[in-house]
N, C-alpha and C positions, 0 to 999 in steps of 0.2 A: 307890507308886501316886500318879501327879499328880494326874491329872481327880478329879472329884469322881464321886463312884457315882452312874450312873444305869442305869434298866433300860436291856439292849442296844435293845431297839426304840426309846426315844428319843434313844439315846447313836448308833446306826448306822439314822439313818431311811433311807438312802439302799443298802443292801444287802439284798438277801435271804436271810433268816438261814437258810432251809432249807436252802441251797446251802452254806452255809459254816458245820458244823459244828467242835465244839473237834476239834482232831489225839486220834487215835486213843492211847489210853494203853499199847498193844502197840510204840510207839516208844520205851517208856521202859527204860535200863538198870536191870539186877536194884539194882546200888547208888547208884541216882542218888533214893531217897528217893523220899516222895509230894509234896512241896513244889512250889508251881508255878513252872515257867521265870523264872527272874529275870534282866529284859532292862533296858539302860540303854540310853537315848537322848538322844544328842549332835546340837546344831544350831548353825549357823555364821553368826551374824548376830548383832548387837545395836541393831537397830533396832526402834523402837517395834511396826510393823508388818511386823516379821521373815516372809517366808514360808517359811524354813525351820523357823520355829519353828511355825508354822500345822501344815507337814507334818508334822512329828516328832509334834502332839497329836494329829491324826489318828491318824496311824500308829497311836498309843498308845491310841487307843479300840479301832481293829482287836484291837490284840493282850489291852488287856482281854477282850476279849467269849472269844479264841481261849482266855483262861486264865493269861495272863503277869500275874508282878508287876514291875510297872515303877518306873522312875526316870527322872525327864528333869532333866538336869543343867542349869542355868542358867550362860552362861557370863559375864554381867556379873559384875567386882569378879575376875574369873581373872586376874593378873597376870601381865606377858612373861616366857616364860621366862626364867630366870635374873636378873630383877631384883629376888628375894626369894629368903629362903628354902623349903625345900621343908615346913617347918612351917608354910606361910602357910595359912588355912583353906580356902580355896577351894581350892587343893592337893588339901591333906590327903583335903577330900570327893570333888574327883575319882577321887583314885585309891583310897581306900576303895571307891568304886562302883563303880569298873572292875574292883575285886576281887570285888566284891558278885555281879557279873554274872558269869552262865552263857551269854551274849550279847546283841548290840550293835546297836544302826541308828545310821547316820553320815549325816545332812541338811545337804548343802552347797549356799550359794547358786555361782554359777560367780560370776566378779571375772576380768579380766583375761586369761581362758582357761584359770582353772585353781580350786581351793579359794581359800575364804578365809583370809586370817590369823590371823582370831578363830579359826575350826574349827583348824586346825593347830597353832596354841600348847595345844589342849587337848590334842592328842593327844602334843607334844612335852613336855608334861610326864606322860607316863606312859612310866617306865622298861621298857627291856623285862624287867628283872631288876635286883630289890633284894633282895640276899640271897638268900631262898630264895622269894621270893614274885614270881610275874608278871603283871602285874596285865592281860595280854592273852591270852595265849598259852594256846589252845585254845578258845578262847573262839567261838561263830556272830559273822559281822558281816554286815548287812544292807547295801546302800551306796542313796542316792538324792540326787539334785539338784535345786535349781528353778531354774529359766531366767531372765531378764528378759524375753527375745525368742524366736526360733523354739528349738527343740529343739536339744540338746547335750547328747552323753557324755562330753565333758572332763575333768567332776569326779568323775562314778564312774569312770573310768577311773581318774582318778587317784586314788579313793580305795581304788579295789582293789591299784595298789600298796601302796600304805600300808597297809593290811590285811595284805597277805603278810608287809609288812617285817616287823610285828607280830605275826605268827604266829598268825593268826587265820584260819580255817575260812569264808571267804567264800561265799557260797549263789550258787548259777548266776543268780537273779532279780533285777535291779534295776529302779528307779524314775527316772525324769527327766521333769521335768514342765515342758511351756515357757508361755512367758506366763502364768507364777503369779499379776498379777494379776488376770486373767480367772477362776481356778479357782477363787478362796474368796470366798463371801458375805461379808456386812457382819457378820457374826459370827463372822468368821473360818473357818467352817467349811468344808471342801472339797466345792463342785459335783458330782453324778454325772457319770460321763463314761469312757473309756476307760481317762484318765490316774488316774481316781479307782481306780477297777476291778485296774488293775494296783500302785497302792500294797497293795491286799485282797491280792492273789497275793503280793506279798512276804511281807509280814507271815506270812501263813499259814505262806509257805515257810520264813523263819525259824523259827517256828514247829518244824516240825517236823522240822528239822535240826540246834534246839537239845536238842530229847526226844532225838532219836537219837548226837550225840555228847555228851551231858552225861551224868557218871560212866564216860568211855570216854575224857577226853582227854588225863589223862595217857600214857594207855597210846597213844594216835593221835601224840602227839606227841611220845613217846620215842625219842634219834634214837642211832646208834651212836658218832658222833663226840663226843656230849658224856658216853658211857657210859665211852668209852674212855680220856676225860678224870680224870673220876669217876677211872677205877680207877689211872690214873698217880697221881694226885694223892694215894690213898689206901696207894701205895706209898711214895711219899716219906715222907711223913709216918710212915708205919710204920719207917722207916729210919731218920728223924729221931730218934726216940724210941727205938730200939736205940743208936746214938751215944750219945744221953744216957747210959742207963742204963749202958753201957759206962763212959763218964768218969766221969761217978758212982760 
């Protein structure tokens, strides 16, 4: 949890809280535990006055009040890929928390008609597979943008590829907010408005399609082509080790 605790009426003065209760706990698998949704949120800027980073803290009130425990990863001091090692710390934390996560929000400013490079090197240092651990795959991702100028899906488009690459469970609701500096106060905080209204529906939505595939994903994401793998690979080796014993 980033934000600091505040009651939801001064943390979401700009909702009506009657209208947007926590998701129903009849969405939760039998083995997915009482622990609340642990979602990580990633944003694509390193400027002072980042307004992806604006979004992603919003966001992050929304989905306190919804029940999640969060994380907002800070991506100053994340080194280019491959110009360190992967024991470099900031590494390390990323993808610890992308393990941590039960799911994900991705806040990208648009640059050039497409993500940033700062958002991208975060996610190109998360393997899709080390060992036996994936620090994506199954996982909800939420996608949203902000504009400089009129409105554009550029970047959640393209961050829904990149979700799939990753093998993540992308929610049908996204976010694209244009002329981001119009929408947040001198406090950062974001404006009531449509654009405001519809970051609430994601979150929610996230929300509630991380209760319903969380303790369900490996079984969602179990495919037959790497079963089949599995079991060749388990033959060899069984062979392997009859030869031995043989020569032996």
């Amino acid at each position: 949890m980033n934000i600091d605790q505040q009651s939801p009426i001064d943390a979401l003065p700009n909702i009506n809280l009657d209208l947007l209760p926590v998701p129903d706990g009849g969405l939760r698998a039998a083995s997915d535990g009482l622990h609340r949704p642990r979602i990580l949120l990633l944003y694509g800027s390193l400027r002072p006055q980042s307004f992806s980073r604006k979004l992603a803290l919003e966001a992050e009130r929304v989905l306190l009040h919804l029940g999640a425990d969060t994380r907002v990863f800070d991506p100053h001091g994340l080194p280019m890929l491959d110009s360190c090692d992967k024991d470099h710390p900031k590494v390390r934390q990323l993808r610890e928390w992308s393990q941590w996560s039960e799911g994900q929000v991705w806040v990208s400013p648009e640059r050039h008609g497409t993500l940033t490079g700062v958002f991208k090197n975060q996610i190109d240092w998360l393997p899709l597979e080390e060992g036996s651990v994936r620090p994506t795959q199954g996982r909800t991702l939420a996608v949203m943008q902000v504009c400089g100028g009129s409105q554009s899906f550029n970047v959640v488009n393209a961050l829904r590829v990149l979700g799939r690459w990753m093998r993540m469970v992308t929610i049908p609701n996204q976010s694209s907010v244009p002329k981001a500096w119009q929408e947040f106060d001198e406090n950062g905080r974001m404006r009531p408005s449509p654009y405001y209204d519809r970051v609430v529906d994601v979150m929610e939505e996230l929300m509630k399609f991380t209760l319903l595939v969380r303790g369900r994903s490996d079984y969602l994401v179990d495919r037959y082509s790497e079963r089949k793998g599995a079991s060749a690979a388990a033959a060899l080796a069984l062979a392997a080790g009859a030869v031995e014993t043989t020569q032996g």
